[in-house]
ZATORDREN-613663 format. One line per 5 residues: for each residue x, y, z of C-alpha. Coordinates in pm, 1 decimal. Example, Ala and Ser with C-alpha at 12.3 -4.5 7.8 and 13.67 -1.06 7.14 Angstrom:
BEGIN
1230.0:-450.0:780.0 ~ 1367.0:-106.0:714.0
This chain:
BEGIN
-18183.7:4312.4:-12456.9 ~ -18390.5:4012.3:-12622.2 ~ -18445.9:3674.1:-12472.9 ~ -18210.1:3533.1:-12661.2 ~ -17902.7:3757.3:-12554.3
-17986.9:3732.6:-12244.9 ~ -17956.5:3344.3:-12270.1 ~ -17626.9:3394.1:-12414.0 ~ -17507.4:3648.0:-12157.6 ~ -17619.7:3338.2:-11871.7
-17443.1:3123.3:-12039.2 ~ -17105.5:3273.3:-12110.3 ~ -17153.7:3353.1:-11733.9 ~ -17182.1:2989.1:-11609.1 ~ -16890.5:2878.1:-11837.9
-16661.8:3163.7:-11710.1 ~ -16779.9:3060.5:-11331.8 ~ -16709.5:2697.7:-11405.4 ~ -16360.3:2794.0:-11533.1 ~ -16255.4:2955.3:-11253.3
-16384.7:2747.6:-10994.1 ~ -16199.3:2471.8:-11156.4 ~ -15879.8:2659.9:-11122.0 ~ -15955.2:2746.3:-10761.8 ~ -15965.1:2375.3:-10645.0
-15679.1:2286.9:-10894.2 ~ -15445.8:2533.7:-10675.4 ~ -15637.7:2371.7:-10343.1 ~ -15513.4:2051.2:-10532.1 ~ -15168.2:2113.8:-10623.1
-15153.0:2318.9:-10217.0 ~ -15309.5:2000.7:-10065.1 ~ -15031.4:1801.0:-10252.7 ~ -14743.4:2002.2:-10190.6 ~ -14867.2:1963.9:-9798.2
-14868.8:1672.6:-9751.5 ~ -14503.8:1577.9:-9874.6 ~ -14421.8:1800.1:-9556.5 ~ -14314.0:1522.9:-9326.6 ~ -14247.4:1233.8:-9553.0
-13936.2:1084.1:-9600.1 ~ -13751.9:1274.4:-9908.0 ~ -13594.9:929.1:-10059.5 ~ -13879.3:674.3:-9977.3 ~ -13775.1:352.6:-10180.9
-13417.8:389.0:-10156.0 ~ -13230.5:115.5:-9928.6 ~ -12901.3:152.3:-9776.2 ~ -12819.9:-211.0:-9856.5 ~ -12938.1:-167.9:-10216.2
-12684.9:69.6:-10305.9 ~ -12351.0:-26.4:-10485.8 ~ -12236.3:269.0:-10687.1 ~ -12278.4:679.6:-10590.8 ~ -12213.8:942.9:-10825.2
-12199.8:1272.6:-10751.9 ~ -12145.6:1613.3:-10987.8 ~ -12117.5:1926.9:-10969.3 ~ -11994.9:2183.9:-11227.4 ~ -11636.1:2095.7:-11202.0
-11547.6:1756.9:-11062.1 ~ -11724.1:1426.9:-11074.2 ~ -11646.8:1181.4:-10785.0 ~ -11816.3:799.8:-10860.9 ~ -11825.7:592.1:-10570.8
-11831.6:197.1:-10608.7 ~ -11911.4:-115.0:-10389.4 ~ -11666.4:-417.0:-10500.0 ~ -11586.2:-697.8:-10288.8 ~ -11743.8:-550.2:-9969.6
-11508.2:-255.5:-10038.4 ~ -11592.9:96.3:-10147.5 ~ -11346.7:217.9:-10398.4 ~ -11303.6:600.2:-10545.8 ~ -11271.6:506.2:-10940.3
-11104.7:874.4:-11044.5 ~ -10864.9:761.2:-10833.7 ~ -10740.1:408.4:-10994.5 ~ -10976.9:221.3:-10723.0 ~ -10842.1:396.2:-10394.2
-10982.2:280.3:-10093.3 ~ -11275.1:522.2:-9989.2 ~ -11353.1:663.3:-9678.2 ~ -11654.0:417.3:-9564.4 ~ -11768.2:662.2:-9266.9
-11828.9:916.2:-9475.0 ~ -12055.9:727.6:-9752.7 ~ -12226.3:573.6:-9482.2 ~ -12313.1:928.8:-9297.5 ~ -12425.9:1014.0:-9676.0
-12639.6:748.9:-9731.6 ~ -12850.5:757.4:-9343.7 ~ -12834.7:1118.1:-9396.1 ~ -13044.5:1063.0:-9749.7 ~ -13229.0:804.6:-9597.6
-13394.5:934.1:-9305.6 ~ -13442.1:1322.9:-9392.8 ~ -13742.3:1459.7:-9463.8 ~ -13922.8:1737.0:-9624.4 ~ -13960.8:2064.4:-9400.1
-14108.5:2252.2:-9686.8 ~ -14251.2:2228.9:-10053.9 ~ -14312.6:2427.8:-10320.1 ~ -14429.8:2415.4:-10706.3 ~ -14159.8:2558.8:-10882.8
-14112.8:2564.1:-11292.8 ~ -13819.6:2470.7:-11450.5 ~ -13706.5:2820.5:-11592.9 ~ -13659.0:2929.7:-11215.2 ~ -13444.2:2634.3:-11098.6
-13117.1:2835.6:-11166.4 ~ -13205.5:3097.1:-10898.9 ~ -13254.6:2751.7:-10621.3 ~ -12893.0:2602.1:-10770.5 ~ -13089.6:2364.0:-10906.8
-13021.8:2292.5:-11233.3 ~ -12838.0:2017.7:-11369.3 ~ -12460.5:2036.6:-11390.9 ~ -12304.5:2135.2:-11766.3 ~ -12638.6:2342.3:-11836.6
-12542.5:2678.4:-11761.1 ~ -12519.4:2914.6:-11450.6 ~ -12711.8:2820.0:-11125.5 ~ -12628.5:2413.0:-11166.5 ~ -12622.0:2242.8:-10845.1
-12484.9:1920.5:-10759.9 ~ -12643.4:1601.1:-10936.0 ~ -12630.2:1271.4:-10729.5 ~ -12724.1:928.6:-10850.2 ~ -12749.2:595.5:-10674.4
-12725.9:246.6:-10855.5 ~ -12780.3:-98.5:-10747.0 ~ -12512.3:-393.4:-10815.3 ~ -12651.1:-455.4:-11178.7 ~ -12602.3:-80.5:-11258.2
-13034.6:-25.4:-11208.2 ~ -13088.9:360.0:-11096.2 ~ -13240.1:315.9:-10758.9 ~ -13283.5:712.0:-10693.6 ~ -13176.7:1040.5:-10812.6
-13179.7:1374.5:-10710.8 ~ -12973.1:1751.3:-10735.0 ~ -12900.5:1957.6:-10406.2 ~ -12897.7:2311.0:-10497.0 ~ -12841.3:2624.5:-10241.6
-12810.2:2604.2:-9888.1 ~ -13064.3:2746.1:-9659.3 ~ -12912.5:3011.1:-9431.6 ~ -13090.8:3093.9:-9103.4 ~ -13059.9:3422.8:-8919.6
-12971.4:3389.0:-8573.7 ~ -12905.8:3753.3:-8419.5 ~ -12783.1:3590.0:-8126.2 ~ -12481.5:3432.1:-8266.5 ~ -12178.4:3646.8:-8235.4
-11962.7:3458.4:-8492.7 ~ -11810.4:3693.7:-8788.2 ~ -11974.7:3417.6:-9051.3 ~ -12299.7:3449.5:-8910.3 ~ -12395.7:3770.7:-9009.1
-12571.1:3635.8:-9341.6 ~ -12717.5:3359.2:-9125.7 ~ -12593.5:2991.1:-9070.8 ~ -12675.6:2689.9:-9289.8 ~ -13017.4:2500.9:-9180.1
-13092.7:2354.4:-9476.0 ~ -13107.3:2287.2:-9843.1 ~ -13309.8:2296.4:-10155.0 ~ -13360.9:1952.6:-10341.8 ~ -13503.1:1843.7:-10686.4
-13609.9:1529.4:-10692.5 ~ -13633.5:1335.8:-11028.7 ~ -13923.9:1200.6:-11111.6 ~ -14089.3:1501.9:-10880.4 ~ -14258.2:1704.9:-11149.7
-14099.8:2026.3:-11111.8 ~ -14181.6:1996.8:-10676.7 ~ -13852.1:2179.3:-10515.1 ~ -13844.5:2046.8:-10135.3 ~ -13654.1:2174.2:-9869.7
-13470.8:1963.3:-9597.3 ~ -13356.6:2084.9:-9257.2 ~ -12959.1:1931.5:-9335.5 ~ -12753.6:2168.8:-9534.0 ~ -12533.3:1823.3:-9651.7
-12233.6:1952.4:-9597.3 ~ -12073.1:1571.7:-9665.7 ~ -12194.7:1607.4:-10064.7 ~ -11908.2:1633.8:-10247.8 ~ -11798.8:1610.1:-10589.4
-11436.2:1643.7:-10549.7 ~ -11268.4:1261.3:-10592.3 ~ -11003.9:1360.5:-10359.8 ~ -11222.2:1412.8:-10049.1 ~ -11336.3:1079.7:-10059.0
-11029.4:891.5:-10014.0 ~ -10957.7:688.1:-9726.3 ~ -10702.6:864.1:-9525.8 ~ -10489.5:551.5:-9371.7 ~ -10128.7:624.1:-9493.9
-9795.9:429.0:-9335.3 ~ -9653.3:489.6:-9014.6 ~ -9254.2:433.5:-8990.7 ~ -9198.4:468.2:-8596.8 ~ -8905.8:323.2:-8389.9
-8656.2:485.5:-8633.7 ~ -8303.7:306.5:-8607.4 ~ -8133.4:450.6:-8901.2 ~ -8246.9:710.4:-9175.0 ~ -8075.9:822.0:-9501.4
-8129.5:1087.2:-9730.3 ~ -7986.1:979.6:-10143.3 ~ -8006.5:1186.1:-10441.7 ~ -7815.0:1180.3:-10774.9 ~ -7726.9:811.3:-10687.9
-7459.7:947.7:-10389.6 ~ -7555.5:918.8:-9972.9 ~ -7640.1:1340.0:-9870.3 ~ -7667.1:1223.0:-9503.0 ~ -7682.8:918.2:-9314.9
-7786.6:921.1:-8883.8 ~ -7840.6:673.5:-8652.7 ~ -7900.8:556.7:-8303.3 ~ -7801.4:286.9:-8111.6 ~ -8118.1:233.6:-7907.8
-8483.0:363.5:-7909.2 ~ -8472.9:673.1:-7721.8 ~ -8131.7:692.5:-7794.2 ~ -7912.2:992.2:-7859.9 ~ -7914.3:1042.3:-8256.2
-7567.4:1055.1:-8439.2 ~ -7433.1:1102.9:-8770.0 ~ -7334.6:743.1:-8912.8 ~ -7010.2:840.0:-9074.2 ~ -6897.0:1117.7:-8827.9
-6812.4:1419.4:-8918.4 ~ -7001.1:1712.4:-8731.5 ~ -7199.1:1716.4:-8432.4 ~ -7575.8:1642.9:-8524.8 ~ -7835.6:1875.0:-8462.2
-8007.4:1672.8:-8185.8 ~ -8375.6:1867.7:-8283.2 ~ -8360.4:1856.8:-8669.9 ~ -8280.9:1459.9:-8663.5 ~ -8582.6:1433.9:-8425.0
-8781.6:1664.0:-8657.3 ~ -8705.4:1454.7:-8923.9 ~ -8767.0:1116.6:-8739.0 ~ -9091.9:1252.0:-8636.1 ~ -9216.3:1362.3:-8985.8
-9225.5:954.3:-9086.0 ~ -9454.7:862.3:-8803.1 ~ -9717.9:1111.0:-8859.3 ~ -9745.0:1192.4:-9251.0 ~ -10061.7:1222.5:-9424.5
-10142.9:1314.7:-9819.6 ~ -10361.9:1529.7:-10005.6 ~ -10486.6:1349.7:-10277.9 ~ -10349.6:1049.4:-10479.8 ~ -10168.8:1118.3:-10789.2
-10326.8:927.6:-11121.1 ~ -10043.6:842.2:-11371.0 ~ -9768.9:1018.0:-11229.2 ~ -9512.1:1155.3:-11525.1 ~ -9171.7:1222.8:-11470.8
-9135.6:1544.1:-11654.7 ~ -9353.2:1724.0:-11381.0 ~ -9160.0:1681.8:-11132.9 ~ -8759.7:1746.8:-11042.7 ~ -8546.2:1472.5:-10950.6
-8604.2:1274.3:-10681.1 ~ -8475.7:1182.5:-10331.5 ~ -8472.7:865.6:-10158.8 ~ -8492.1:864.3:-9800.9 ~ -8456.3:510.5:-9652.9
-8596.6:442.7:-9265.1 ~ -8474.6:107.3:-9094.0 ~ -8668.3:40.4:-8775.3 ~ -8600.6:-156.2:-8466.3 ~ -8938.0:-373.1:-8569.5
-8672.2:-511.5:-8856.5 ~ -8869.7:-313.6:-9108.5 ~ -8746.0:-107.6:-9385.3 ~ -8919.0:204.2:-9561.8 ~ -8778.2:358.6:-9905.4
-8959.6:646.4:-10000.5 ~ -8892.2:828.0:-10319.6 ~ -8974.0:1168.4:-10286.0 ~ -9004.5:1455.4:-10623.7 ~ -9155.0:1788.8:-10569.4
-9348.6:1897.5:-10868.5 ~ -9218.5:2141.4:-11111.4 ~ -9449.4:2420.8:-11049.0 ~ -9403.3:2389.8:-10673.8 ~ -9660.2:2311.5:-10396.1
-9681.9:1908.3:-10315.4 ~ -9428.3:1634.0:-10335.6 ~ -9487.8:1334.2:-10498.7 ~ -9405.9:1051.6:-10290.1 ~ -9391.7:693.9:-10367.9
-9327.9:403.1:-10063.6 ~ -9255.8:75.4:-10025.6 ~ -9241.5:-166.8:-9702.2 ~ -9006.3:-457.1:-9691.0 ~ -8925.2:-662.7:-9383.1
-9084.6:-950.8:-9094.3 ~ -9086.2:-817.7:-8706.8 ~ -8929.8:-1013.1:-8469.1 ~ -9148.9:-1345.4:-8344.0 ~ -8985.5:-1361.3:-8019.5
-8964.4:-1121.7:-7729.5 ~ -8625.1:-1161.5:-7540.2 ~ -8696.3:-1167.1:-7155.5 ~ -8538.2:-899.4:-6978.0 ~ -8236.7:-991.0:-6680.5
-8396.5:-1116.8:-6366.6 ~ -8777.5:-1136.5:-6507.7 ~ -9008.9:-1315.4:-6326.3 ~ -9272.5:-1586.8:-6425.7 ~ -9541.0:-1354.4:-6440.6
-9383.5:-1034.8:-6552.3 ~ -9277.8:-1272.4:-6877.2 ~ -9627.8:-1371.2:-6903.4 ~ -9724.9:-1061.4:-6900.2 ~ -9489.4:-908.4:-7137.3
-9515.3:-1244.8:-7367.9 ~ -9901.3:-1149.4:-7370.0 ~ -9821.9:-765.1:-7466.9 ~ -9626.0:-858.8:-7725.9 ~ -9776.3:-1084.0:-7921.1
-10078.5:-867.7:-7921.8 ~ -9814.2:-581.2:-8033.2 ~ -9699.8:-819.7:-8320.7 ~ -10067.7:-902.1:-8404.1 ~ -10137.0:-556.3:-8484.7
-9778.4:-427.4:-8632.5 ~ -9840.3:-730.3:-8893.0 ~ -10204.9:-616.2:-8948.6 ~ -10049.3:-288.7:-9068.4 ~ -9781.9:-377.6:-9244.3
-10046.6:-579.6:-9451.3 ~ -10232.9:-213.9:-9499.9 ~ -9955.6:-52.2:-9528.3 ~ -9806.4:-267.4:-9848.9 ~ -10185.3:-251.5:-9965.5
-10119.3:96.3:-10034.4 ~ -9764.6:93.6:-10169.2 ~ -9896.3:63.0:-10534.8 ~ -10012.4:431.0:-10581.4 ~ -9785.0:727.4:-10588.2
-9949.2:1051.9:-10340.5 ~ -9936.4:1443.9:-10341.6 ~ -9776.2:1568.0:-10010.2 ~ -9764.2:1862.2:-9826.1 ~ -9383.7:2035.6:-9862.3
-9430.3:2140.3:-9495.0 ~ -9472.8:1796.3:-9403.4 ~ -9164.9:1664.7:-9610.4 ~ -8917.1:1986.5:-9511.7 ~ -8759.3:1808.1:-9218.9
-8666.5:1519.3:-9435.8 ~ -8510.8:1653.8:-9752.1 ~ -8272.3:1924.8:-9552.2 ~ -7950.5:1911.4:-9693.6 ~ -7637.9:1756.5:-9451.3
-7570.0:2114.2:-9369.1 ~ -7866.2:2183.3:-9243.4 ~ -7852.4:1906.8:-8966.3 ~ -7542.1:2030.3:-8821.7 ~ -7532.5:2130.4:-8502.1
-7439.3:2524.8:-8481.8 ~ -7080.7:2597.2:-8328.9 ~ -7102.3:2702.8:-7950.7 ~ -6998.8:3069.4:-7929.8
């Protein structure tokens, strides 16, 4: 070997050297960098107060959020009031975690993490996107799988495969950097329905209540006082004392499943009106279709009626028992007209009901007679 290889051979050497030990402190780099995230907040610049509009999707539903008139509203659902605890828990949640772990990871493995973005295939996870009041993006980001955690300890069935800790998050803006928070977000949800506000109406104090269909009365009870002895209003059969209960009951505790957008007729059979008159002077007509294919009703309410203004004193009361129960009641009335006000609030949108819920009330007459004593 001449000089002048030799040279070469140094050379080529020192250039292969150099390489490498460039790439060594590029991964110290890109460790040191990925390290120190650990510990930082995973949404720095976002601000709860900021925020007027969430949208969150997943491969199947979309569910956009909005902030109008210091109200959240659920657009898929014509504006429905949304449930305000649960966007708030949403928001802090976003807003205070931070990273436990993270890791470089290129975009053709984001499927395996859930990670991808929704409509692109298998392995999508669930895109979320905050916006201010002027419709500027404030952050975005997509939660893909959950984190499970083994815990040999716990004896629950569900367990075996370990119990959420976490989740994997992407970022945008993040450069292909996958984090990992120590919430599994549970409360993410794309589905429009699970966002709804869940205050429905409350008819209580039943005096009278009527099941109509095909335009003729099927039934018709009443009772003369509050906890009163229910009785059919036209005679005619002794009532089952239990099913008129059951049915009274069913109008002070209902709740709904979703709200129904554009409602059309030729889903469902025909309907039922059931009619409640209370001993508050208030009146409740509900008109009540279960849908062709089974499952929910449809139901449809509306509220008509004032309370009484004016307590009437009982025999024999004395001065301070009617100051007392002058006190009661107009705090009563204060917060039966604050209802009402809800109530007729919501009386615009037609809602999907539970048939177990609604069986009590649509029985036929039959079915609220009293059996014959053997």
């Amino acid at each position: 070997m001449n000089r002048k290889q030799f040279l070469i051979l140094v050379i080529a050497l020192l250039v292969l050297g150099g390489a490498g030990f460039a790439l060594f402190w590029q991964d110290i780099a890109a460790y040191r960098t990925a390290g120190a995230k650990i510990g930082a907040r995973l949404l720095p610049g976002l601000k709860v107060s900021e925020v007027a509009q969430i949208r969150l999707q997943d491969a199947k539903s979309q569910a956009t959020l909005v902030r109008k008139d210091n109200a959240w509203l659920v657009r898929e659902r014509g504006d429905y009031p949304a449930n305000v605890q649960g966007i708030g828990d949403l928001l802090i949640k976003l807003v205070e975690l931070k990273v436990v772990q993270s890791e470089a990871v290129g975009e053709s493995l984001l499927p395996r993490l859930g990670l991808a973005m929704p409509g692109k295939g298998e392995g999508s996870g669930m895109f979320i996107e905050f916006k201010d009041a002027s419709g500027k993006l404030l952050a975005s980001l997509v939660l893909g799988k959950t984190v499970l955690k083994k815990d040999p300890l716990n004896p629950l069935p569900g367990a075996q495969d370990g119990v959420p800790a976490g989740r994997y998050v992407l970022v945008s803006g993040a450069k292909g950097s996958v984090t990992v928070v120590s919430d599994p977000l549970d409360g993410a949800q794309a589905e429009a329905g699970k966002w709804l506000a869940r205050d429905f109406f409350k008819a209580d104090r039943i005096k009278t209540l009527t099941l109509a269909g095909a335009g003729a009365a099927q039934w018709k009870i009443t009772r003369d006082e509050e906890y009163g002895q229910w009785k059919f209003a036209a005679g005619g059969g002794e009532l089952d004392a239990s099913a008129a209960v059951g049915a009274a009951n069913a109008l002070s505790g209902l709740s709904f499943n979703d709200v129904v957008i554009d409602p059309k007729p030729e889903d469902t059979e025909k309907p039922v009106a059931v009619t409640a008159e209370t001993f508050d002077n208030l009146t409740y007509i509900l008109k009540i279709a279960r849908k062709k294919a089974g499952g929910d009703y449809h139901l449809s309410f509306a509220v008509s009626g004032e309370p009484p203004r004016q307590r009437v004193a009982e025999k024999g009361e004395k001065p301070e028992e009617k100051e007392r129960g002058d006190k009661e009641f107009a705090e009563n009335l204060k917060k039966l007209e604050e209802r009402v006000a809800r109530e007729k609030a919501l009386a615009k949108w037609t809602y999907a009901v539970s048939a177990k819920q609604l069986a009590p009330l649509v029985k036929d007459r039959a079915q609220l007679v009293a059996a014959k004593r053997k």
